[in-house]
N, C-alpha and C positions, 0 to 999 in steps of 0.2 A: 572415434576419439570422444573421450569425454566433456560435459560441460558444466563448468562452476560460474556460478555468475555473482557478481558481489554489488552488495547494496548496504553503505555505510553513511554515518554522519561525521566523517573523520577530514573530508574537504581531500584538498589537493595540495595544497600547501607543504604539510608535514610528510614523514618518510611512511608514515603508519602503512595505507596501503600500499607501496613497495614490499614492505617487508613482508605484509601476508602474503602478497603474489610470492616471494622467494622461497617461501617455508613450502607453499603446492608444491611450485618448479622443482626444487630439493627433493621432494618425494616422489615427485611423478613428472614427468615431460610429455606423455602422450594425453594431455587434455588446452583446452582453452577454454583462457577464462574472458570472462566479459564481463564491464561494470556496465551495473546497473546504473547508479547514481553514488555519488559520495559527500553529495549536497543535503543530504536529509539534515533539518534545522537541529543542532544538538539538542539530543538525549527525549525528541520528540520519537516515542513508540509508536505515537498512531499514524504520524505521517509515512514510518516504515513500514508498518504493516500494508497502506493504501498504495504506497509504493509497488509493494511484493503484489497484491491484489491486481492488481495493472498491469505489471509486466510479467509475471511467472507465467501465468497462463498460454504466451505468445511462445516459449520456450518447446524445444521437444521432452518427451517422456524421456525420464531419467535423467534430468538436467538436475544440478546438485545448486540449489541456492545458498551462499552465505550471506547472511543479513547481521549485522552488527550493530544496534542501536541501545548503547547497554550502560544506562546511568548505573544500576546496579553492580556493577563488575566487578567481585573481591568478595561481592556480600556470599550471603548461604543460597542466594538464587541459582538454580540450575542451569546446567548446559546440555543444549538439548540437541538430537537429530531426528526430526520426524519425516516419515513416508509418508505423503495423500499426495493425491491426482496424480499417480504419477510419476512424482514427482521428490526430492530429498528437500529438506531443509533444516539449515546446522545453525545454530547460534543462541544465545540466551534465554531461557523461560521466561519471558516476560511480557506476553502477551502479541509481540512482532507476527507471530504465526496464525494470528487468528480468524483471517479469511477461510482457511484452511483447514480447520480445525472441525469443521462439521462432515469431510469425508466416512463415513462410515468405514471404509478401509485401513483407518489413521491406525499410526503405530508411531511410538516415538519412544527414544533411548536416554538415558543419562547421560552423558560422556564423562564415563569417570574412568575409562581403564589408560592405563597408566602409557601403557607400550604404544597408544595413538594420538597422545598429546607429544609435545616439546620436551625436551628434555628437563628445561628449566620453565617454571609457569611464574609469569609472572603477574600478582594481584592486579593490575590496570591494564593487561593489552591480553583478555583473554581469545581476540580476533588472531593476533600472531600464536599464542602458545595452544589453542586449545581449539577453536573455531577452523583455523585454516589446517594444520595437520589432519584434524578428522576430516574432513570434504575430502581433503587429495587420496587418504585411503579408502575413502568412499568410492573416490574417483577409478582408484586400484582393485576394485572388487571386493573389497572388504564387507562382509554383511553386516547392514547396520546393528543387529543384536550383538556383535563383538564388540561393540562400544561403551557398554553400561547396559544395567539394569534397566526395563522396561517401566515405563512412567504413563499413569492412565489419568492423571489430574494435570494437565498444561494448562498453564498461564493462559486465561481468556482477558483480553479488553473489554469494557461497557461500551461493547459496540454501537456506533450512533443508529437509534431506532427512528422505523418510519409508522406512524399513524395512517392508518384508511380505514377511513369513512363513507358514507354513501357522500358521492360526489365531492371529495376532498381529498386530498394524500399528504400529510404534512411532514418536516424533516427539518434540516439542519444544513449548513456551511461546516465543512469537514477537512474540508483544503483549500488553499488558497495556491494556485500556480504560478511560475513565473510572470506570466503574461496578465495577472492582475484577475484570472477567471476565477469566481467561487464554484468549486466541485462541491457536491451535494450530498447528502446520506438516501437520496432518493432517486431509486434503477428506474428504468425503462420499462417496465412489466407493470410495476406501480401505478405509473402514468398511461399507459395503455389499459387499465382497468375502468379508466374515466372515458374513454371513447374521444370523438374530436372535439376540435371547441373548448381548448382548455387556454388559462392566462395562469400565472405564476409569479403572487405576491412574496417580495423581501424587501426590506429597512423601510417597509409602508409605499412603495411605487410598487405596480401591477405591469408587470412586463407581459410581451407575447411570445410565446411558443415558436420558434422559426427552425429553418432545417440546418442554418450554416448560419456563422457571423457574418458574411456578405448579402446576407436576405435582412441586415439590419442597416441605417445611415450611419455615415459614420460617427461617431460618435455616441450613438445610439447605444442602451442596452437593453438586453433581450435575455431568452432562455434558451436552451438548444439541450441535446443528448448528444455526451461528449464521448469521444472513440473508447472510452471505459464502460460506455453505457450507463454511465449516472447522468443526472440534470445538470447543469452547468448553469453561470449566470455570467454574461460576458459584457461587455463594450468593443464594439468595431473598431480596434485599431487603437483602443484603452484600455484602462484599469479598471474591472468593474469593483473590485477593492475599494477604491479610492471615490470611483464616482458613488459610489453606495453608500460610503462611510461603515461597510461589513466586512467580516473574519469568520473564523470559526466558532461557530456556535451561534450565529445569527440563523433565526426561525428563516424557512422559506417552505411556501403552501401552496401547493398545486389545486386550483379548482374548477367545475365546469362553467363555461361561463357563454352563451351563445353568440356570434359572432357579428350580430347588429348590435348586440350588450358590447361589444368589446368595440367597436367603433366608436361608439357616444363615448366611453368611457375616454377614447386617446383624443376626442374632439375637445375634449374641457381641457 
């Protein structure tokens, strides 16, 4: 059985995602789908992209993602279906896909042929007319080159970049999660190039490195590497949001710092 996974900013409130789910089931009944999230903050691309970066990868090969986060929608921006890891992904040009986009294998399509859309398209809901129809014949066998003309320029995001230096890694607040954690533009490999004995400055406090949020007080914040494998900046049982006074695009610098240096430093 096939698998379509949807990941929108259309909430739960309105019929929107119903109706895509009905336009698949219409076409096709031997797949499931599964939402990803449909909380993505409106018409934020990057938070869906970081999204997609997160969860796709837990999926099996040949899992069909639709991802829908499309301020654009009407405009002359494309609609796209690309192949990497693996894997499909159907929705707008606009950057949503750009975890992904560095596979060497990439192949991606216009969705412009007529006989795989809706019958009627209409200019604001190209997730029902245009997005959802093409996954479920994706779903159906359809090879993705039946759907438009091949497209070798996809929409890239300015991906948030990480600096390294001898003994420094520097980066950014990329996301901020429910739970008030600052997710970071800075992997795990990064911070593993520094050896041990690192602390981890943001909004001007020097946190410590810890394995879990319960290796901190509570109330406490700290640093950790979060099941995405980026940096994280947390509060046990808080907001590090709120206790920090940070968001997205607040600096945070990973550096070596010896481990009697970082004791005097939490003594003051």
């Amino acid at each position: 059985m096939a698998v379509i996974t949807l990941t929108t900013d259309f909430g739960t409130r309105d019929p929107y995602v119903a109706e895509m789910k009905g336009v698949i089931l219409s076409i096709t009944r031997d797949v499931y789908v599964v939402d990803i999230t449909h909380e993505v903050a409106p018409h934020d691309i990057l938070e869906g992209a970081l999204t997609l970066e997160a969860a796709a990868p837990r999926f099996p090969a040949a899992t069909i993602h639709v991802a829908v986060v499309d301020p654009g929608v009407g405009t002359a921006r494309r609609a796209l279906a690309v192949a990497a890891r693996d894997q499909m992904f159907v929705g707008p040009d606009n950057g949503l896909f750009t975890p992904f986009l560095d596979d060497p294998r990439l192949r991606a399509f216009e969705l412009s042929a007529a006989e795989f859309r809706g019958t009627a398209v209409s200019r604001t809901f190209h997730g029902r007319d245009i997005f959802a129809p093409a996954a479920a014949h994706l779903a159906r066998g359809v090879e993705p080159a039946r759907l438009g003309s091949p497209v070798t320029d996809p929409v890239r995001l300015a991906w948030p970049e990480v600096r390294v230096s001898e003994g420094r890694v520097g980066g950014a607040v990329v996301h901020v999660d429910r739970f008030g954690n600052l997710v970071t533009s800075i992997h795990a490999d990064a911070i593993a190039s520094l050896g041990s004995g690192v602390a981890v400055r943001v909004a001007g406090k020097l946190l410590p490195l810890v394995r879990t949020y319960g290796d901190l007080g509570r109330g406490e914040p700290g640093a950790l590497l979060g099941s995405s494998n980026r940096l994280e900046i947390a509060v046990n049982a808080g907001s590090a949001a709120r206790a920090l006074k940070a968001g997205r695009g607040t600096a945070v610098v990973v550096s070596r710092t010896s481990s009697a240096g970082w004791r005097a430093r939490r003594r003051t």
